[in-house]
C-alpha positions as CSV (number, residue, x, y, z in Angstrom):
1,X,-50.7,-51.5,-98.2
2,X,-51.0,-48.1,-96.5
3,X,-54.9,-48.3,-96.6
4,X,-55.0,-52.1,-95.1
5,X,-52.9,-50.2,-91.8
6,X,-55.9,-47.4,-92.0
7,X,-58.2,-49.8,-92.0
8,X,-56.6,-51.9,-89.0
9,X,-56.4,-48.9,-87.1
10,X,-59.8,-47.4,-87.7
11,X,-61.1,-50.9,-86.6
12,X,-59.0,-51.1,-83.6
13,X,-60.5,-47.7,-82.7
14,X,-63.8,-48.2,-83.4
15,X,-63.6,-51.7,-81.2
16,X,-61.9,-50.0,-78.3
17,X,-64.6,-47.1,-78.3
18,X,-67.4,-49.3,-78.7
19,X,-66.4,-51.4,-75.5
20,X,-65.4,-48.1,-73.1
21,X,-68.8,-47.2,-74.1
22,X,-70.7,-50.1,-73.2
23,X,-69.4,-50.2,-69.6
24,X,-71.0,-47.1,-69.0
25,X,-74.1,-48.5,-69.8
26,X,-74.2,-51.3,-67.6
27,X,-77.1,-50.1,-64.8
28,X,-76.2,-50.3,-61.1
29,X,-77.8,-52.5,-59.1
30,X,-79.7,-50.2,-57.5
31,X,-82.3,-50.0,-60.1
32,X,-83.2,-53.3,-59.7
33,X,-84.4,-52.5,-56.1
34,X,-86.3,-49.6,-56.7
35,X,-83.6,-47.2,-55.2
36,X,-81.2,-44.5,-57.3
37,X,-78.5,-45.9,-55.0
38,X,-78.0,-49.0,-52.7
39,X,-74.3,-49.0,-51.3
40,X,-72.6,-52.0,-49.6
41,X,-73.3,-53.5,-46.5
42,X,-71.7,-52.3,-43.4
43,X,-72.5,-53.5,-40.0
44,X,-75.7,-55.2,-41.5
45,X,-77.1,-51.7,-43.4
46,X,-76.9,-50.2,-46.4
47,X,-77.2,-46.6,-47.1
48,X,-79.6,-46.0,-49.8
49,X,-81.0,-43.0,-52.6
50,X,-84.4,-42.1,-54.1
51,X,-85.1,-38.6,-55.0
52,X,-82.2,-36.9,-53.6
53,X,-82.9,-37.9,-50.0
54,X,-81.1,-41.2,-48.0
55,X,-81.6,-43.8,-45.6
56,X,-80.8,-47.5,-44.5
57,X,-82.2,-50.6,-45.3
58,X,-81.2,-54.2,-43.6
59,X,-80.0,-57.4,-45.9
60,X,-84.0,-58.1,-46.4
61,X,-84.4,-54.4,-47.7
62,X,-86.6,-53.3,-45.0
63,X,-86.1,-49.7,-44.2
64,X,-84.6,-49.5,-41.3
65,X,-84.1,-45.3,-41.7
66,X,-86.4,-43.8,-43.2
67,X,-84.8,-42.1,-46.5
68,X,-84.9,-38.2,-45.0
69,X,-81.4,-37.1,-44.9
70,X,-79.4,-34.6,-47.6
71,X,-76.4,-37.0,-47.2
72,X,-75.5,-39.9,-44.6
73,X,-72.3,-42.0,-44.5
74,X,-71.7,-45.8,-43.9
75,X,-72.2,-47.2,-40.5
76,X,-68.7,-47.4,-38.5
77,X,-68.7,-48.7,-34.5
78,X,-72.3,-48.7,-34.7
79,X,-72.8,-45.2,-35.8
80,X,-73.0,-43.1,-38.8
81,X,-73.1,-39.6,-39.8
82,X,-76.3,-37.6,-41.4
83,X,-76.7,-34.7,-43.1
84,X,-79.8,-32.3,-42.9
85,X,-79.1,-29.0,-45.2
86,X,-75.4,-27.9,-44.0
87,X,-75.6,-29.5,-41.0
88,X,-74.4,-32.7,-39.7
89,X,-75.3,-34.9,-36.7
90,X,-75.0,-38.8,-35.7
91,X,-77.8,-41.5,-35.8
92,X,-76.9,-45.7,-34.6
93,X,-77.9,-48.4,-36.1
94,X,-81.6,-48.3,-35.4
95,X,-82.2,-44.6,-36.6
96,X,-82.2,-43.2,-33.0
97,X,-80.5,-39.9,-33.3
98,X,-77.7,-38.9,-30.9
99,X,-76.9,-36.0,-32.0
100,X,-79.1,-33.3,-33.9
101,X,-77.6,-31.9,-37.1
102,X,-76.1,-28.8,-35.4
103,X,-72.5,-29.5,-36.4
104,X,-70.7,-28.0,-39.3
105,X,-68.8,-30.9,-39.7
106,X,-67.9,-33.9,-38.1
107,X,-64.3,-35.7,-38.8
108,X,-63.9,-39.4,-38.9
109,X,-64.2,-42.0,-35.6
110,X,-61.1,-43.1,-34.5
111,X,-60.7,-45.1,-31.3
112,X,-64.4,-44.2,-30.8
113,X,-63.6,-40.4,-31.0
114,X,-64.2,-38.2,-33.6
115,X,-63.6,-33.8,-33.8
116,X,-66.7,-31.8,-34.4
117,X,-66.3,-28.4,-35.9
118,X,-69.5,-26.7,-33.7
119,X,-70.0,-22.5,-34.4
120,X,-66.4,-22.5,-35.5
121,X,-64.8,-24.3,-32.3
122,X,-63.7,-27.9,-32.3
123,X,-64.8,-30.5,-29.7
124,X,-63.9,-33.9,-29.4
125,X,-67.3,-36.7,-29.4
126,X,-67.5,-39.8,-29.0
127,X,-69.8,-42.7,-30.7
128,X,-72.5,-42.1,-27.9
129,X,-72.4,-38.5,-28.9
130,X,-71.4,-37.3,-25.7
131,X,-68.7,-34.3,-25.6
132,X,-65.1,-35.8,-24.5
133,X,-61.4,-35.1,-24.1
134,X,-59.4,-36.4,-27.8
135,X,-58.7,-39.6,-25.4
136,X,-62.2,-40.3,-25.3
137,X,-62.8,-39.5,-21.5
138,X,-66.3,-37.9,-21.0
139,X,-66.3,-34.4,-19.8
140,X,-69.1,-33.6,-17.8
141,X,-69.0,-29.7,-18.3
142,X,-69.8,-27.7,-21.3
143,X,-71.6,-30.5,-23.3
144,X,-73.2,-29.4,-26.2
């Protein structure tokens, strides 16, 4: 009786294991395009990976930019954020950049204004990369 229970429970283990396992098998679909790593679609682009370096691409999977940058984040009010080496800066939707990567960091958009950390001070940009007040009013002195 004792070794019919064993024998459940080995089973029971051995099933269990053998499915965890197999969902870590299941290939992104990434592969399938030719990328390490296609995210999801945000404001028409998706970031993507090959060889350690990102980009976007559109919904036909045309590269829209080029796959250069360290690290890059989804697009958000028509912007998003790249990395090159340490530093971070802010491309739109087309790959035009509007703000070198100088930054050492820079925090989330909200209401159109994020806080840049910049040689250890904080600033306040907005999502045309222009220096601003935390309310999002442009100031016109000390830019960066």
């Amino acid at each position: 009786m004792n070794r019919k229970y064993l024998l459940l429970i080995f089973v029971f283990i051995l099933s269990a294991t053998s499915m965890v396992a197999q969902k870590g098998k299941s290939k992104p679909k990434a592969k399938s395009s030719g990328y390490d790593f296609q995210g999801p679609y945000y404001e028409g682009l998706a970031r993507v990976k090959t060889k350690l370096k990102w980009g976007f691409i559109d919904s036909t999977g045309n590269v829209v930019v080029p796959l250069k940058y360290n690290e890059v984040t989804n697009f958000d009010g028509g912007v998003a954020k790249v990395r090159v080496g340490t530093k971070w800066g802010l491309i739109d939707n087309k790959g035009t950049v509007l703000r070198k990567p100088t930054f050492q960091s820079i925090g989330e958009f909200v209401n159109g204004v994020a806080k840049v950390l910049l040689e250890g001070e904080e600033y306040y940009m907005n999502t045309e990369g222009m220096r601003c007040d935390k309310n999002g009013k442009h100031v016109v002195q000390g830019d960066y």
